[in-house]
C-alpha positions as CSV (number, residue, x, y, z in Angstrom):
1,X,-28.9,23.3,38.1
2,X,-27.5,20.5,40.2
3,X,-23.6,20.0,39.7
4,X,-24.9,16.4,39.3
5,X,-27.5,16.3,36.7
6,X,-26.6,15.3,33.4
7,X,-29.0,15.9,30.1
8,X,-28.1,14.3,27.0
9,X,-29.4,13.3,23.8
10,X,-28.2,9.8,22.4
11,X,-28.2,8.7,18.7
12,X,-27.9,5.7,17.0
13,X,-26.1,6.3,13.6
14,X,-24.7,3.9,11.0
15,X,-21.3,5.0,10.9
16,X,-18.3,7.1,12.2
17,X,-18.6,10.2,10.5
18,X,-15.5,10.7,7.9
19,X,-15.0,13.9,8.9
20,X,-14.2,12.9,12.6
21,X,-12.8,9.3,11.9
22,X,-10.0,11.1,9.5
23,X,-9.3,14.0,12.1
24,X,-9.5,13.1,16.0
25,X,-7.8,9.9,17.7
26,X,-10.3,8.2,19.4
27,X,-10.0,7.6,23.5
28,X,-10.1,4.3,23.7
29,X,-12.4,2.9,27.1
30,X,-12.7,-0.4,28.5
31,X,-15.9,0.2,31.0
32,X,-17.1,-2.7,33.5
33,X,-21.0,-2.3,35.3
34,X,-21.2,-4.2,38.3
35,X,-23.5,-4.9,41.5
36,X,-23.6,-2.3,44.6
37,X,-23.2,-4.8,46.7
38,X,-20.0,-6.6,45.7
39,X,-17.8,-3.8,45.6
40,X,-19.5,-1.7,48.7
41,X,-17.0,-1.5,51.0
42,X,-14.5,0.5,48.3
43,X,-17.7,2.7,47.1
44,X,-18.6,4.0,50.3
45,X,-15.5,4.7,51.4
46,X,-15.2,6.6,47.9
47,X,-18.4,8.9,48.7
48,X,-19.6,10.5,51.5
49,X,-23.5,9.6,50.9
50,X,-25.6,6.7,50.5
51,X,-25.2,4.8,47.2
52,X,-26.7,1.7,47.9
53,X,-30.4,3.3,46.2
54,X,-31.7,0.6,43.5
55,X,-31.9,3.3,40.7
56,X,-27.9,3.7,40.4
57,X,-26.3,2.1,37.6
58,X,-22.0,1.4,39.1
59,X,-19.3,1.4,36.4
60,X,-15.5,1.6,36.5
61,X,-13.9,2.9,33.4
62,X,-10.3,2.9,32.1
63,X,-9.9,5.6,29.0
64,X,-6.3,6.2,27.5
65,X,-6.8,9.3,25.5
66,X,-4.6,10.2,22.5
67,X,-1.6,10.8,24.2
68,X,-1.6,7.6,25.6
69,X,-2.4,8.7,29.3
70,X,-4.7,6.2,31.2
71,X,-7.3,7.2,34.0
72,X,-9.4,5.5,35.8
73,X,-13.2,6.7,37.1
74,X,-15.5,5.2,39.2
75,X,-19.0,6.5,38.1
76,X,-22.4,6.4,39.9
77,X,-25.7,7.4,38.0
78,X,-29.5,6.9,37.6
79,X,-31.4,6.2,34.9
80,X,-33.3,8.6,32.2
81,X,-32.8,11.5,30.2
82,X,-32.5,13.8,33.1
83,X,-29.9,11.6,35.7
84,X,-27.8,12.1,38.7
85,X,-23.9,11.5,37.9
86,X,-21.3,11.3,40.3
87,X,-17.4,10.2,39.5
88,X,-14.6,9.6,41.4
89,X,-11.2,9.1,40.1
90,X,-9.5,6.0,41.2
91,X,-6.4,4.2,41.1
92,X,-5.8,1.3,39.1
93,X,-5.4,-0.7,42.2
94,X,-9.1,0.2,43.0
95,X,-10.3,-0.3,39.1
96,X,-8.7,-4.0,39.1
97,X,-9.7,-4.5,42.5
98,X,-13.9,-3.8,42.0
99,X,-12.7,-5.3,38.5
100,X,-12.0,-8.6,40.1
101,X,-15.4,-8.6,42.1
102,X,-18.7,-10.2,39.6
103,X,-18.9,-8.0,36.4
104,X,-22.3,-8.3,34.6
105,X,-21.5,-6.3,31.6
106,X,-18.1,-5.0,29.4
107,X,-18.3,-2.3,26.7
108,X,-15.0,-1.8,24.8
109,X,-15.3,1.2,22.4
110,X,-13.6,4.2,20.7
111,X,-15.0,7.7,21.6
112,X,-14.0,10.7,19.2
113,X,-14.8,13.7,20.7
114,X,-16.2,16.9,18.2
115,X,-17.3,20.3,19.9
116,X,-19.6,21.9,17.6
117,X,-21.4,25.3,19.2
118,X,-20.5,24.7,22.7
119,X,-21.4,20.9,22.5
120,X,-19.1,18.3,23.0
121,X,-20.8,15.5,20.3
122,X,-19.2,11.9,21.3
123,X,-19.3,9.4,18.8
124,X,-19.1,5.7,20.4
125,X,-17.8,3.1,17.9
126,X,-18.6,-0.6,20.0
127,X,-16.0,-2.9,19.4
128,X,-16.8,-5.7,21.7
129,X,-20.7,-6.9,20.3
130,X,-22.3,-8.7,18.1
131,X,-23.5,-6.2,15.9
132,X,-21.8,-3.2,14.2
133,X,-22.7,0.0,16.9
134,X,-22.3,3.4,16.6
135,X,-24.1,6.1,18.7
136,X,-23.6,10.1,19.3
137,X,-24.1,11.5,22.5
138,X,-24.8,15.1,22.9
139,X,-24.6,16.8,26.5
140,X,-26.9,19.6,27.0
141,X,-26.6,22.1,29.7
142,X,-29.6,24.1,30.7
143,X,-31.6,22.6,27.8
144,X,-30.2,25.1,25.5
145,X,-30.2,22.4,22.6
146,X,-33.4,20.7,21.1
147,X,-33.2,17.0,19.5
148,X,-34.4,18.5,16.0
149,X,-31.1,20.8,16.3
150,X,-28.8,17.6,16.9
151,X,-30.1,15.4,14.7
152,X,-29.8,18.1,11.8
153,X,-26.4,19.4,13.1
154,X,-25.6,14.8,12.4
155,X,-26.9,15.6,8.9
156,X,-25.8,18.6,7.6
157,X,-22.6,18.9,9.2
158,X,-21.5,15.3,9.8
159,X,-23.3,14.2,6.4
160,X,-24.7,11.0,7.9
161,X,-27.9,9.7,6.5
162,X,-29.4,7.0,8.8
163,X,-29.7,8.8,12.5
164,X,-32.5,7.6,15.0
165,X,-33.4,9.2,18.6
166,X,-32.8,6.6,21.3
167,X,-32.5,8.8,23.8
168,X,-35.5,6.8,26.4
169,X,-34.9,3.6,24.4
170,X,-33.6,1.5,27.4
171,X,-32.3,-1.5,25.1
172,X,-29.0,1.7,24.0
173,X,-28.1,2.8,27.6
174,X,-24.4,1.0,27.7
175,X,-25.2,-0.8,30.6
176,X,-27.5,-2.7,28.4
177,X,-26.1,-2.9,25.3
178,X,-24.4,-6.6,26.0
179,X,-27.7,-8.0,26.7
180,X,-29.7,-6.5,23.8
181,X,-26.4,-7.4,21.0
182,X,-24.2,-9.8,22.8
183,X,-20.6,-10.1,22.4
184,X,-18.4,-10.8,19.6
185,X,-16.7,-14.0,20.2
């Protein structure tokens, strides 16, 4: 498989499981999606290929994980259940630079991070819109793990009640989440 390619499953659940709430400190990310073409010049001289295809989604993210270090990524990716990933980490000169250039979406959010069997499940607690959001992603290498699988592993382990597959629902994929929920103000 491609170093590239990503699979993952992502669900939307009504809550941050107690289990992982009570035991893991969240990584806290502020992640900005922004156009190709007002932040070019820093991309491509961050890659060594053509980014400029209309199927790439461009985000800069700023995590500080639970010992309070900060990094900053530059990510490039497609679309779809299946998609192309490539990140870059940057300086935070770079992030507040491409920061500074137009922004047409902000997600602010706690991930806690739970390895069950090999996979990493991230839960995603939204803290910048309009509606109460929580969603689990799984990562799946080599599709070695079937959505029936995760959505029971959500129930029987993480005892959560209310989990739905949005996994090709294009109103969940980050990048759109502002523009289907809005932001709190």
């Amino acid at each position: 498989m491609n170093d590239n390619l990503e699979i993952e499953y992502k669900i939307l659940i009504n809550k941050i499981p107690d289990i992982v709430k009570n035991n893991i400190k969240p990584i806290q990310i502020e992640q900005f999606y922004f156009d190709f073409e007002n932040s070019s010049n820093i991309i491509t001289n961050l890659f060594d290929f053509d980014l400029s295809n209309e199927g790439y989604i461009y985000r800069i993210r700023k995590t500080i994980d639970q010992f309070n270090n900060v990094k900053y990524v530059l990510c490039i990716k497609s679309i779809g259940f299946i998609h192309k990933e490539y990140e870059k980490i940057i300086n935070e000169q770079i992030y507040n630079q491409i920061k500074s250039n137009k922004i047409y979406s902000l997600i602010i959010k706690n991930r806690y991070v739970d390895k069950i069997n090999l996979h990493n499940y991230e839960f995603d607690e939204f803290l910048n819109l309009n509606k109460d959001l929580n969603i689990c992603e799984v990562e799946i290498q080599n599709n070695n793990i079937d959505i029936k699988t995760v959505i029971n592993t959500l129930k029987e382990h993480y005892k959560l009640d209310n989990v739905i597959d949005v996994t090709n629902n294009k109103d969940y994929l980050n990048v759109n989440l502002v523009k289907t929920f809005g932001y709190k103000i």
